[in-house]
PQR file of N, CA, C, O and H, with PARSE charges and radii, in Angstrom:
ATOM      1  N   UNK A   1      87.445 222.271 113.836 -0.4000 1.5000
ATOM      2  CA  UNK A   1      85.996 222.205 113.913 -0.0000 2.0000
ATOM      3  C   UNK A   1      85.480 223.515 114.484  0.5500 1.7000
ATOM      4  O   UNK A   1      86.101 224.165 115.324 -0.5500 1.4000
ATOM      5  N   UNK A   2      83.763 224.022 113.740 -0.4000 1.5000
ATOM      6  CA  UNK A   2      83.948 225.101 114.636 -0.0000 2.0000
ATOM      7  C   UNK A   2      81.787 224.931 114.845  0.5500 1.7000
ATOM      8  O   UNK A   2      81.087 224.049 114.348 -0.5500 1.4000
ATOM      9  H   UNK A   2      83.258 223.495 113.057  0.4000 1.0000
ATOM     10  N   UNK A   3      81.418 225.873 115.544 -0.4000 1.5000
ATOM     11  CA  UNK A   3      80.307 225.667 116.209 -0.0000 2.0000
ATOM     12  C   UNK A   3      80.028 227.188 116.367  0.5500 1.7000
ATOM     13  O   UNK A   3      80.900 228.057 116.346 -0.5500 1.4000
ATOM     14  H   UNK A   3      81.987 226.590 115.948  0.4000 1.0000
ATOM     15  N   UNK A   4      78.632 227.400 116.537 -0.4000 1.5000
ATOM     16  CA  UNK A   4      77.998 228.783 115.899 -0.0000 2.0000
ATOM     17  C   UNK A   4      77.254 228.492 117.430  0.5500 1.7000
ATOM     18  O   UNK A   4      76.514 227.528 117.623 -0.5500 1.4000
ATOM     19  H   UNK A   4      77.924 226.694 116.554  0.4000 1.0000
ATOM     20  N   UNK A   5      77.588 229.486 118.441 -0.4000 1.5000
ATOM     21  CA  UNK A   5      76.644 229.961 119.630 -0.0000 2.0000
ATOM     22  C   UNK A   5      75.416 231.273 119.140  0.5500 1.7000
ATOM     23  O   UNK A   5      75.779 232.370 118.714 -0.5500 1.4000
ATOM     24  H   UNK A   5      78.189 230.269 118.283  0.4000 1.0000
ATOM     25  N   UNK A   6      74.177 230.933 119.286 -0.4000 1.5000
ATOM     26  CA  UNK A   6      73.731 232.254 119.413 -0.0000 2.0000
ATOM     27  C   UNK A   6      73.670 232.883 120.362  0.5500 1.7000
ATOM     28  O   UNK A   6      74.050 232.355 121.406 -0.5500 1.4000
ATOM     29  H   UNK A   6      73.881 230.042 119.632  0.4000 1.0000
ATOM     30  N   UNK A   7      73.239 234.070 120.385 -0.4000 1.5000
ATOM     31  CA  UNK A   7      73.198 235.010 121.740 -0.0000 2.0000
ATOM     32  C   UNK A   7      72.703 236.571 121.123  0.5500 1.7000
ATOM     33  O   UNK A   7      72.988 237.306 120.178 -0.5500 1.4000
ATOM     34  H   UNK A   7      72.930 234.500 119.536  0.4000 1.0000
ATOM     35  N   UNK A   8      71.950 236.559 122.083 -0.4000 1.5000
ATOM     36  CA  UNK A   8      71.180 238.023 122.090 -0.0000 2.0000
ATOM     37  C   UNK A   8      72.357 239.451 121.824  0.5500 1.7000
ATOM     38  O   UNK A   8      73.555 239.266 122.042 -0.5500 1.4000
ATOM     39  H   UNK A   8      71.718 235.962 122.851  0.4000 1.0000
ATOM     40  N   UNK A   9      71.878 240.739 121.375 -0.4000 1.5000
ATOM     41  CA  UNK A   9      72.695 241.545 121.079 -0.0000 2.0000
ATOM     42  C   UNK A   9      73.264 241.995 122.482  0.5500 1.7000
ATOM     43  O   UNK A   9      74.409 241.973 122.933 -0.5500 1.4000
ATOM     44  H   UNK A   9      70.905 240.890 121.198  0.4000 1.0000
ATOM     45  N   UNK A  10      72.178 242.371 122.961 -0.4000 1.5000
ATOM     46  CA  UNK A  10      72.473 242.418 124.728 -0.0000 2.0000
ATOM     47  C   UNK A  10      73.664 241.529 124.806  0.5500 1.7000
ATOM     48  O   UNK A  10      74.761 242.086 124.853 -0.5500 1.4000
ATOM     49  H   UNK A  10      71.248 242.389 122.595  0.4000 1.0000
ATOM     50  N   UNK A  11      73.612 240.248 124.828 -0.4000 1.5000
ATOM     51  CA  UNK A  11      74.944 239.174 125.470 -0.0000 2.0000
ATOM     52  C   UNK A  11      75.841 239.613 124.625  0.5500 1.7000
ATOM     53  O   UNK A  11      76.982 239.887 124.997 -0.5500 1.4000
ATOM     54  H   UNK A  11      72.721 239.796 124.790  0.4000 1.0000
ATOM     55  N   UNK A  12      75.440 239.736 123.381 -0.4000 1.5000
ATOM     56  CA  UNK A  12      77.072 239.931 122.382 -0.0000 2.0000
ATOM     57  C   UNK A  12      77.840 241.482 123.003  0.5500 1.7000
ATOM     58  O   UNK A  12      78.940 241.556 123.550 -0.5500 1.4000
ATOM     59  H   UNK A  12      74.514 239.513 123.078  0.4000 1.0000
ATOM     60  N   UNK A  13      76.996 242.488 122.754 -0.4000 1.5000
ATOM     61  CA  UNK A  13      77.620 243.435 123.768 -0.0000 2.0000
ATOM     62  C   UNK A  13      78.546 243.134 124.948  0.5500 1.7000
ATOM     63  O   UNK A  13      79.777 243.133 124.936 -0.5500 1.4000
ATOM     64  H   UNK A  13      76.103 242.428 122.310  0.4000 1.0000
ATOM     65  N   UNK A  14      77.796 242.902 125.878 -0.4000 1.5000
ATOM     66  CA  UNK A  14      78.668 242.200 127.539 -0.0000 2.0000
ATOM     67  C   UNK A  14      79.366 241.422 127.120  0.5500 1.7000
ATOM     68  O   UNK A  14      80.278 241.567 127.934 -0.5500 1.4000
ATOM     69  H   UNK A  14      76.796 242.903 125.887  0.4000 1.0000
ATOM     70  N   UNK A  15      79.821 240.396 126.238 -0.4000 1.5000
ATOM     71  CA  UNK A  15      80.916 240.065 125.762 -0.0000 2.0000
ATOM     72  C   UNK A  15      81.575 241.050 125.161  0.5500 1.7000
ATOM     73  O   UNK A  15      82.462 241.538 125.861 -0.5500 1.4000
ATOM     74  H   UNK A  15      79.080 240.278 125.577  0.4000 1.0000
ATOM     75  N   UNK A  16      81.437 241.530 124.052 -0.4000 1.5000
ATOM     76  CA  UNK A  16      82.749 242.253 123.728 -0.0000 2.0000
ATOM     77  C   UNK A  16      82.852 243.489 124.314  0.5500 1.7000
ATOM     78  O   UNK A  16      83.561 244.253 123.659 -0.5500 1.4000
ATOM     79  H   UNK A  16      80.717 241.133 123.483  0.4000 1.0000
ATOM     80  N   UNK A  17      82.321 244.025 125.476 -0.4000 1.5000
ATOM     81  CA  UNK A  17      83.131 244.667 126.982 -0.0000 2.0000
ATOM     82  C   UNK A  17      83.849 244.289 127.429  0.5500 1.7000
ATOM     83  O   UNK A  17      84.790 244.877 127.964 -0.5500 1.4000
ATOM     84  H   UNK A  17      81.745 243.405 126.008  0.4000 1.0000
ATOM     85  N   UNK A  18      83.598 242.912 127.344 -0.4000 1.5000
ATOM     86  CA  UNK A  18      84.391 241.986 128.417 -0.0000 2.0000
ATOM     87  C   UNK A  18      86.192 241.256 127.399  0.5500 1.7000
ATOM     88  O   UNK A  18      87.207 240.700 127.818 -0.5500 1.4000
ATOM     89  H   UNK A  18      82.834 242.435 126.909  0.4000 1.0000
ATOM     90  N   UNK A  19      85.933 241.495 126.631 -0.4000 1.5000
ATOM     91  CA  UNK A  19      87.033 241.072 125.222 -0.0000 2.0000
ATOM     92  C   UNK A  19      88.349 241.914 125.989  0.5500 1.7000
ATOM     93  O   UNK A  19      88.243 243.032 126.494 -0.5500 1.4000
ATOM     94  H   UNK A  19      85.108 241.947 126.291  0.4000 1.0000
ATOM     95  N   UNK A  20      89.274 241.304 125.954 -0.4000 1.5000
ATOM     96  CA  UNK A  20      90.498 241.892 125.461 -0.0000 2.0000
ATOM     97  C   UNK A  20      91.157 242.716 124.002  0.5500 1.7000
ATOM     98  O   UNK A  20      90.665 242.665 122.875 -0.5500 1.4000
ATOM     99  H   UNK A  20      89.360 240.396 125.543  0.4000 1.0000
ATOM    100  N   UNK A  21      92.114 243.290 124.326 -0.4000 1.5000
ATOM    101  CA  UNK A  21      92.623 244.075 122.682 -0.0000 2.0000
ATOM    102  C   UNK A  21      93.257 242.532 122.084  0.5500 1.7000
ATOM    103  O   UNK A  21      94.146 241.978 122.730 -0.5500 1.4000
ATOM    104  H   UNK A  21      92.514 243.331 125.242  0.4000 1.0000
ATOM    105  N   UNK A  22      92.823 242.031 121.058 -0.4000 1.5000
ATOM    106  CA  UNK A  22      93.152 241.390 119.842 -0.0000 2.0000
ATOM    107  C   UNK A  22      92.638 239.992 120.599  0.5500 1.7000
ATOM    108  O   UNK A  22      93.286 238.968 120.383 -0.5500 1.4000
ATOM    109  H   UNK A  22      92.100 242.481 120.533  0.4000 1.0000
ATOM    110  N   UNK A  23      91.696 239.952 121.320 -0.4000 1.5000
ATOM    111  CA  UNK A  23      91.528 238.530 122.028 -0.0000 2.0000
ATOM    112  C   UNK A  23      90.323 237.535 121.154  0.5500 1.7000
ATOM    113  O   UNK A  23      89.330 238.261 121.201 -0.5500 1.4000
ATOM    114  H   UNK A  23      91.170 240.784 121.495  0.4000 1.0000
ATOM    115  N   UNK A  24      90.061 236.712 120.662 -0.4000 1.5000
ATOM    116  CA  UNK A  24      89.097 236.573 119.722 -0.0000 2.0000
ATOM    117  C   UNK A  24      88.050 235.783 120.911  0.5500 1.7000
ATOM    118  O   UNK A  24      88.292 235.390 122.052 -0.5500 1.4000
ATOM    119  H   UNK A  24      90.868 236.123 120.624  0.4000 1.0000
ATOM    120  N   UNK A  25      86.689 235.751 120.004 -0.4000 1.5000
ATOM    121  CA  UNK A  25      85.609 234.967 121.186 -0.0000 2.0000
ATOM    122  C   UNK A  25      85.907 234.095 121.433  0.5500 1.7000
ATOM    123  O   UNK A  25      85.487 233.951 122.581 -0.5500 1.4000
ATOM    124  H   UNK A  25      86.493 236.070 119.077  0.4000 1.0000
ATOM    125  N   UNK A  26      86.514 233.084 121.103 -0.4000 1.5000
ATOM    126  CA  UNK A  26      87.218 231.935 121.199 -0.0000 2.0000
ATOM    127  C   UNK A  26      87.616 232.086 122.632  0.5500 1.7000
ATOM    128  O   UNK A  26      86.992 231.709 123.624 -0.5500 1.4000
ATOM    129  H   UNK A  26      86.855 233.201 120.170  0.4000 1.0000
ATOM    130  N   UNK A  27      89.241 232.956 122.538 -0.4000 1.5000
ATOM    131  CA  UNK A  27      89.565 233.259 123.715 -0.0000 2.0000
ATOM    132  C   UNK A  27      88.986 233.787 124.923  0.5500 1.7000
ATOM    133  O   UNK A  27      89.535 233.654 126.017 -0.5500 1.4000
ATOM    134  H   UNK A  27      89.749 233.262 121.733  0.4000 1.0000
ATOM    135  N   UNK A  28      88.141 234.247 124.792 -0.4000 1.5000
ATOM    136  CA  UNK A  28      87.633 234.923 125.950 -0.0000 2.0000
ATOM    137  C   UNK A  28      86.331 234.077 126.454  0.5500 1.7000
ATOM    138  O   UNK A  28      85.830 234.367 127.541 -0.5500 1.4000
ATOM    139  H   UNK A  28      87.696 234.356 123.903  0.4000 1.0000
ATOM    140  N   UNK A  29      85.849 233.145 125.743 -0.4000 1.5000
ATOM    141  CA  UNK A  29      84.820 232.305 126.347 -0.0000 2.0000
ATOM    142  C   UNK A  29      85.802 231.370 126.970  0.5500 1.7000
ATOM    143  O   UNK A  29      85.823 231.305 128.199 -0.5500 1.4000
ATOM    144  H   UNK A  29      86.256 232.910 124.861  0.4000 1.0000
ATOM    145  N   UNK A  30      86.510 230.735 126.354 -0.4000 1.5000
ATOM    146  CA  UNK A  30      87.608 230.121 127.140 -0.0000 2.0000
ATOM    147  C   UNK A  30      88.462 230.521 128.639  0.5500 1.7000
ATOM    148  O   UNK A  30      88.869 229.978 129.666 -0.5500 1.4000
ATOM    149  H   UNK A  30      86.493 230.788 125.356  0.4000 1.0000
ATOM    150  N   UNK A  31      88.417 231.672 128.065 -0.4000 1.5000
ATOM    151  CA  UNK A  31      88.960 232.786 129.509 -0.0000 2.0000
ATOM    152  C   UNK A  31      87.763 232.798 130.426  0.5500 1.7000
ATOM    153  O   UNK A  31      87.921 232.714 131.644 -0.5500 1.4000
ATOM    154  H   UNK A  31      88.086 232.114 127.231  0.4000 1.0000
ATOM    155  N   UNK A  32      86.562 232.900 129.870 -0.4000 1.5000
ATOM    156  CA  UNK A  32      85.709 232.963 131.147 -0.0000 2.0000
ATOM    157  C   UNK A  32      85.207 231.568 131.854  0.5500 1.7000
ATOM    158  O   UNK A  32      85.030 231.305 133.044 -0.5500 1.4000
ATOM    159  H   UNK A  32      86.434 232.968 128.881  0.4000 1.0000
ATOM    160  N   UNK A  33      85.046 230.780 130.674 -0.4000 1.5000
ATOM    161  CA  UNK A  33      84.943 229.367 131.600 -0.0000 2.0000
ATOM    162  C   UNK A  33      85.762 228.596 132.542  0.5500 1.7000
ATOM    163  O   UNK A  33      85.457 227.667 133.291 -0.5500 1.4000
ATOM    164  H   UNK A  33      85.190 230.994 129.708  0.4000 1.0000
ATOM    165  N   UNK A  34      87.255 229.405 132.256 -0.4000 1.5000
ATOM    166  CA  UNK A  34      88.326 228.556 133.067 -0.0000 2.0000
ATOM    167  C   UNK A  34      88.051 229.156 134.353  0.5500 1.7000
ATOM    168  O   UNK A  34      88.284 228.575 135.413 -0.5500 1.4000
ATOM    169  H   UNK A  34      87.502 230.160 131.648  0.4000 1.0000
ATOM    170  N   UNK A  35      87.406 230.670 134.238 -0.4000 1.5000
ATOM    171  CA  UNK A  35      87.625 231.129 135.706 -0.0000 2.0000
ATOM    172  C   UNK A  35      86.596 230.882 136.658  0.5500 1.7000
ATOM    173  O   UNK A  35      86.680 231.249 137.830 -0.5500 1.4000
ATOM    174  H   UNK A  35      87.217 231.142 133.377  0.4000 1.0000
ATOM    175  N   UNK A  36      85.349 230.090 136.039 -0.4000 1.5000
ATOM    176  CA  UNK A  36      83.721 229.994 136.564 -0.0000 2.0000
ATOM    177  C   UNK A  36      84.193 228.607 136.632  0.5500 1.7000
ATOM    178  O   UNK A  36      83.216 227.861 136.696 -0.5500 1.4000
ATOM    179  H   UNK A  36      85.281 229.792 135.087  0.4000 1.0000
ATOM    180  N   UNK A  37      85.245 228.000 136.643 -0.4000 1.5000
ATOM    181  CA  UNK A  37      85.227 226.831 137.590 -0.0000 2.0000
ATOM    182  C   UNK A  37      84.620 225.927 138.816  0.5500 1.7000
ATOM    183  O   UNK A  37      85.157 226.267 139.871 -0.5500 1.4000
ATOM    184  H   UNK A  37      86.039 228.606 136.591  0.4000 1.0000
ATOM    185  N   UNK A  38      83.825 225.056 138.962 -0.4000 1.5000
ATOM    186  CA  UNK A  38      83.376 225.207 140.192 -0.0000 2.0000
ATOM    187  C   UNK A  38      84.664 224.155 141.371  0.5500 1.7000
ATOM    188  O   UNK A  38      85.249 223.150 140.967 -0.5500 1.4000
ATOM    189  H   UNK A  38      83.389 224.780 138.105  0.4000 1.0000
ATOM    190  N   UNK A  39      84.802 224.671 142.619 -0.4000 1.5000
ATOM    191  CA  UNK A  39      85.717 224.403 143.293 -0.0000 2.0000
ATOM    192  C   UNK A  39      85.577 223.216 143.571  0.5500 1.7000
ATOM    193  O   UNK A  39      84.421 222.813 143.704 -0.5500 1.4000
ATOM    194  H   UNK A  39      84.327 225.487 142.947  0.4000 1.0000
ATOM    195  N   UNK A  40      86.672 222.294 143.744 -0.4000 1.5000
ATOM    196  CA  UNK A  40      86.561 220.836 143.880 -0.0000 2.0000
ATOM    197  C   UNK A  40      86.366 220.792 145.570  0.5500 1.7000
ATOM    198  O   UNK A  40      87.095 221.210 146.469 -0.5500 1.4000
ATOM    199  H   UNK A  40      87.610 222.622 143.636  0.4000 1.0000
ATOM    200  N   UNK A  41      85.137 220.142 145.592 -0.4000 1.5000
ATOM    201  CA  UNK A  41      85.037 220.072 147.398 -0.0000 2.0000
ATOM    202  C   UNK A  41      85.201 218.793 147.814  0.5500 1.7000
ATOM    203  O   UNK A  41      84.316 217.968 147.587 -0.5500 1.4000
ATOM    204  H   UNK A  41      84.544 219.803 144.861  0.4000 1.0000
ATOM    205  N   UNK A  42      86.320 218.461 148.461 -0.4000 1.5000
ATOM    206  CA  UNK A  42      86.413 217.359 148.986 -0.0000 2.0000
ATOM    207  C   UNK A  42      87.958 216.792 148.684  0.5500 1.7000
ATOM    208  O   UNK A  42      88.381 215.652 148.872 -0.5500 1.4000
ATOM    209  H   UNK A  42      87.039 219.131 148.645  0.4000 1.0000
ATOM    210  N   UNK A  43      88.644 217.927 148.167 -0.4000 1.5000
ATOM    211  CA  UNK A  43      89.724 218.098 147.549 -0.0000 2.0000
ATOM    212  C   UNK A  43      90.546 217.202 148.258  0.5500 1.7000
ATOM    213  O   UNK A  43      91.068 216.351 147.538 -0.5500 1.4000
ATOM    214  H   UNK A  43      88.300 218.853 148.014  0.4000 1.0000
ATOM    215  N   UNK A  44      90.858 217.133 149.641 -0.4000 1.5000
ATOM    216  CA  UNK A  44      91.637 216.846 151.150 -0.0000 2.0000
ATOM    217  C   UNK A  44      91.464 215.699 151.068  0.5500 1.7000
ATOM    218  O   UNK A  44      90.330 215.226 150.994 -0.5500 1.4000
ATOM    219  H   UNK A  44      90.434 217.824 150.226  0.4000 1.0000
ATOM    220  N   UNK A  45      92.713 214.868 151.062 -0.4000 1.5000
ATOM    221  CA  UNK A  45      92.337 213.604 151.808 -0.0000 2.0000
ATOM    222  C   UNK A  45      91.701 213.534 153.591  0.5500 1.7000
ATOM    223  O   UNK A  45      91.701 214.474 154.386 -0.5500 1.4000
ATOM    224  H   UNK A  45      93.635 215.252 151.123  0.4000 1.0000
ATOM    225  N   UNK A  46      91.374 212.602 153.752 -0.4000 1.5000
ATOM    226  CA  UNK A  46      90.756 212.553 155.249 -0.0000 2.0000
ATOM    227  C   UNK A  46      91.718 213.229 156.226  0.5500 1.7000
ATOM    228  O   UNK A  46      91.390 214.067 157.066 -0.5500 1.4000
ATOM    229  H   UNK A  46      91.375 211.839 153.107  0.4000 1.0000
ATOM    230  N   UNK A  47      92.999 212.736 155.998 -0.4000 1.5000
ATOM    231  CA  UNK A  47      94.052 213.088 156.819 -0.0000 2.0000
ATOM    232  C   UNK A  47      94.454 214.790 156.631  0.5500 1.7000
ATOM    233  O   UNK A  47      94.524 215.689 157.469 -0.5500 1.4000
ATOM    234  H   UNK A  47      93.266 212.055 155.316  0.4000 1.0000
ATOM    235  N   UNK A  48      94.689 214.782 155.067 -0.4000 1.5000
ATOM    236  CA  UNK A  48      94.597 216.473 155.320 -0.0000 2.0000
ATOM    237  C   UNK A  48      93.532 217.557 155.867  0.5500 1.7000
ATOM    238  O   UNK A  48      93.800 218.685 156.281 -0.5500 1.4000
ATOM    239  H   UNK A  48      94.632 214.052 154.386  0.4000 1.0000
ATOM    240  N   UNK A  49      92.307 216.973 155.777 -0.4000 1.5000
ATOM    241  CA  UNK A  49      91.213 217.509 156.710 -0.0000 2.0000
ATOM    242  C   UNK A  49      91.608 217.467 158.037  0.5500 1.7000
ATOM    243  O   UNK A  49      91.665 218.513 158.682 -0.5500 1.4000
ATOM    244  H   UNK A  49      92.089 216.057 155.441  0.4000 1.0000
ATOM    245  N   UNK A  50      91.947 216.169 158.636 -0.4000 1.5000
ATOM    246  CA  UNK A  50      92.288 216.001 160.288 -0.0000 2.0000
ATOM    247  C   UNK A  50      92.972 217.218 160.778  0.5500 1.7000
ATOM    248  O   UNK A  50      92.624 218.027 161.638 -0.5500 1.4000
ATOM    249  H   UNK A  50      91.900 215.319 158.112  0.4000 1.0000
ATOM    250  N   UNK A  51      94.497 217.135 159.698 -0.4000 1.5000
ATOM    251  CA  UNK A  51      95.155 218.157 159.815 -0.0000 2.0000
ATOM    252  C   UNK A  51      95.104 219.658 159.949  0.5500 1.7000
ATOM    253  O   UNK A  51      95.760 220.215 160.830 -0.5500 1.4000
ATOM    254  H   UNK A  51      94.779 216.478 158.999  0.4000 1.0000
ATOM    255  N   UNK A  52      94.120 220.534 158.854 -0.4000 1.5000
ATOM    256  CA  UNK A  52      93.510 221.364 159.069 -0.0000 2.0000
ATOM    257  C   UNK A  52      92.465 221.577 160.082  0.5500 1.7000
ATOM    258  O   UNK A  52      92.301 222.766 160.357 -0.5500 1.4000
ATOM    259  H   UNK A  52      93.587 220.082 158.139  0.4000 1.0000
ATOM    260  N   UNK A  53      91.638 220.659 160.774 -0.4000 1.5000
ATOM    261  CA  UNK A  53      90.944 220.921 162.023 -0.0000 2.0000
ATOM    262  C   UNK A  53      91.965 220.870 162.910  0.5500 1.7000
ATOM    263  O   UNK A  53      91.990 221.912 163.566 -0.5500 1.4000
ATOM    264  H   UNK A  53      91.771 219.694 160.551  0.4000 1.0000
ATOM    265  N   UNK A  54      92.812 220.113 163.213 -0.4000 1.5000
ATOM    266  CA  UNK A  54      93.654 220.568 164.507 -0.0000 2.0000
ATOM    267  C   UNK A  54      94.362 221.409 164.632  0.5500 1.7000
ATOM    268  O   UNK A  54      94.836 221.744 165.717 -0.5500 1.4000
ATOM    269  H   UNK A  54      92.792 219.267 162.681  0.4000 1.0000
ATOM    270  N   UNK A  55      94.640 222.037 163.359 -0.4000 1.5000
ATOM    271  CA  UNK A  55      95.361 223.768 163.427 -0.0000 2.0000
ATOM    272  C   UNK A  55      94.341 224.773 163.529  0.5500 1.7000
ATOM    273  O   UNK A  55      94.730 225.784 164.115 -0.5500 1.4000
ATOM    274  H   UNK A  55      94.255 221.765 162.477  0.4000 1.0000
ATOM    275  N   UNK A  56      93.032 224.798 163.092 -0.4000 1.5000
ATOM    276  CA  UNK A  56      92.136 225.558 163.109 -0.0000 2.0000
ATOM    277  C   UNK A  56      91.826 225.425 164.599  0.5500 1.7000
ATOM    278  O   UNK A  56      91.298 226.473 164.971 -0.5500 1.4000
ATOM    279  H   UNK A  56      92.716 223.977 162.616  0.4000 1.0000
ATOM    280  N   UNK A  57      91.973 224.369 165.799 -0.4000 1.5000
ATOM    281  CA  UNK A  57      91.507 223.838 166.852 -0.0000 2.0000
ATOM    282  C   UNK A  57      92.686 224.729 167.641  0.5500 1.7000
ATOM    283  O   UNK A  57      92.343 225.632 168.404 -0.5500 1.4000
ATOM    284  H   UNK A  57      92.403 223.518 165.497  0.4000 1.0000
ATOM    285  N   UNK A  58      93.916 224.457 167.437 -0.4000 1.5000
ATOM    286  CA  UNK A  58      95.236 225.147 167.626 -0.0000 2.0000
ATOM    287  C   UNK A  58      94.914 226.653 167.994  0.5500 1.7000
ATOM    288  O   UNK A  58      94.818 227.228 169.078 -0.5500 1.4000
ATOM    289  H   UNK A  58      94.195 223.724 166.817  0.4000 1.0000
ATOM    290  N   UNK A  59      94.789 227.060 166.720 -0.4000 1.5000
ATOM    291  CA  UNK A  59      94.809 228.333 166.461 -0.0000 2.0000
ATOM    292  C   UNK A  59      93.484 229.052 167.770  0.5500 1.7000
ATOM    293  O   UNK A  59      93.593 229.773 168.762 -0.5500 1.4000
ATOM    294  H   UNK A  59      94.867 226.593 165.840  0.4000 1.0000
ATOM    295  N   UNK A  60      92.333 228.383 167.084 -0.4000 1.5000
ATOM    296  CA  UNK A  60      91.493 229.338 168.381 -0.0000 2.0000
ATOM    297  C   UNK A  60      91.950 228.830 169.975  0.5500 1.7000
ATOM    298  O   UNK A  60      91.493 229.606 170.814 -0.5500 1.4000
ATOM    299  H   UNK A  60      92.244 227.798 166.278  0.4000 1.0000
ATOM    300  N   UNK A  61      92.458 228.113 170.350 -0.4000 1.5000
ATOM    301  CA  UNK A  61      92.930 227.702 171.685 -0.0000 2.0000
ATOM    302  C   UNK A  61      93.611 228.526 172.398  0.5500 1.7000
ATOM    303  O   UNK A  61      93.379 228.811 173.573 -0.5500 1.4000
ATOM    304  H   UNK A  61      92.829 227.483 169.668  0.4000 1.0000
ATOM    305  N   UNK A  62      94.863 229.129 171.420 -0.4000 1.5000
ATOM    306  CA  UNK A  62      95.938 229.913 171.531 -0.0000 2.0000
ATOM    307  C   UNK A  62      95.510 231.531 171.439  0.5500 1.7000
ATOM    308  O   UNK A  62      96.291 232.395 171.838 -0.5500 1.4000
ATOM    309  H   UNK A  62      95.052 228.897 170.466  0.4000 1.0000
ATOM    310  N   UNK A  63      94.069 231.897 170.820 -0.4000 1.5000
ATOM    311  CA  UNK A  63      93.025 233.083 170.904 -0.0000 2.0000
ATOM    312  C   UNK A  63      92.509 233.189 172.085  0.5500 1.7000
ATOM    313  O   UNK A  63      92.228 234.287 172.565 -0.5500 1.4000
ATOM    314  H   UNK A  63      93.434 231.195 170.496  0.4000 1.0000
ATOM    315  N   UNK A  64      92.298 231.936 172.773 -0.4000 1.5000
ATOM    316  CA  UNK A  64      91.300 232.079 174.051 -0.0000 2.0000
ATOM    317  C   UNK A  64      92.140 232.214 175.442  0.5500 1.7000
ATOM    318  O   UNK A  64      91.729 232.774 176.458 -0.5500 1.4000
ATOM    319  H   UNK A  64      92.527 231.044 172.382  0.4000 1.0000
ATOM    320  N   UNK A  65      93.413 231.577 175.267 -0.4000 1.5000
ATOM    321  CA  UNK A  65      94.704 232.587 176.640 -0.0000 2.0000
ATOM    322  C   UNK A  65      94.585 233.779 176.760  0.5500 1.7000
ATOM    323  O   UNK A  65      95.309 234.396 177.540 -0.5500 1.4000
ATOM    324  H   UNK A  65      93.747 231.122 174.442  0.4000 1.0000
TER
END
């Protein structure tokens, strides 16, 4: 299946700056969306949070001797 994006000459430019040697648009919109990921917040279970505050708690404790 395939699907027709438009985009200004301006955008088509900054894309194919942004292209790799033999990379097709395909690839490289693909390449850029994987990397504009947005970060999963809340990733931690409760406990791995606990965990990371009491080393972060650790850590400056052992700054302030």
């Amino acid at each position: 299946m395939s699907t027709s994006i438009r985009v200004s000459d301006g955008t088509k430019q900054l894309l194919e700056s942004l292209k790799q040697e033999e990379e097709t648009f395909d690839e490289l919109l693909e390449r850029l969306a994987k990397s504009e990921r947005p970060i999963n917040i809340g990733a931690w279970s409760e406990e791995q949070a606990n965990s990371a505050r009491e080393a972060v708690k650790r850590s400056r404790e052992s700054f302030e001797r």
